[in-house]
C-alpha positions, -999 to 999 in steps of 0.1 A, spaced: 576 312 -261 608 304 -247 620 272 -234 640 269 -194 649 233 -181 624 228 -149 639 223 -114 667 247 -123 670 278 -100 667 300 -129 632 277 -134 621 279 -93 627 317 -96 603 322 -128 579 298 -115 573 325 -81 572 351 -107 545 335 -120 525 333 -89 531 365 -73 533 400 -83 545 421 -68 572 404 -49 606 419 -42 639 401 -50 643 393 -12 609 379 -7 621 354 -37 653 346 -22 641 337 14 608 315 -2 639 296 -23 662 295 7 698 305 -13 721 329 -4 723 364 -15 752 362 -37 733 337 -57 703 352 -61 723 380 -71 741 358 -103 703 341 -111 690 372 -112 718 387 -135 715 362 -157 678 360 -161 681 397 -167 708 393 -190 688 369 -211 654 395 -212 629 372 -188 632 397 -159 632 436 -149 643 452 -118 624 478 -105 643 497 -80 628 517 -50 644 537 -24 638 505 0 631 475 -24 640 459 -55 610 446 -71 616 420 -99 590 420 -129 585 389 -154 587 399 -194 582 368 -213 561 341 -215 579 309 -205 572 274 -207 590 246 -183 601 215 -197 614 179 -186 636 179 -158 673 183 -152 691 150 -153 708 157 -124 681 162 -109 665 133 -111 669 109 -82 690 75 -82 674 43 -72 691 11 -64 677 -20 -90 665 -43 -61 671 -79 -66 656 -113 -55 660 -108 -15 686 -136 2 673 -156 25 695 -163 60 706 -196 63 708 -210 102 740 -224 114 733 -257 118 770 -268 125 789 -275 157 789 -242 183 825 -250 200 852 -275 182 
């Protein structure tokens, strides 16, 4: 079983695959919201690397899932940052003069 880093696009495409078959390659790319051009690269490269087949119609480009695939940990960059909260200040009250 091969291995893909979740919460990647390559990840977000498989995971569709997943659920639905038959879906075309521009049924994926409006559900995931990128452009064409990459869906075009992801789609190479998942092709590329033996997870996906094409099958093309006169009208639509279906794509078909080969291997088995299992999702691990996520992307550090994907992971969002959080601020360390401290003890909270408390306001002080001028307690001085208004005008000099």
């Amino acid at each position: 079983m091969v291995q893909i880093r979740d919460g990647t696009l390559d990840a977000r495409i498989l995971k569709i695959l997943l659920e639905s078959y038959p879906i075309t390659v521009e049924e994926v790319r409006k559900e995931l919201g990128v452009s064409k051009r990459t869906m075009e690269r992801a789609i190479k490269h998942l092709a590329i690397q033996g997870f996906i087949e094409l099958e093309i119609l006169p009208d639509k480009t279906f794509i078909r899932l080969l291997k088995q695939v299992n999702f691990i940990g996520k992307d550090v960059t994907q992971r969002k940052a959080f601020k360390k909260k401290g003890p909270k200040k408390e306001k002080k009250e001028y307690e001085g003069m208004m005008f000099g």
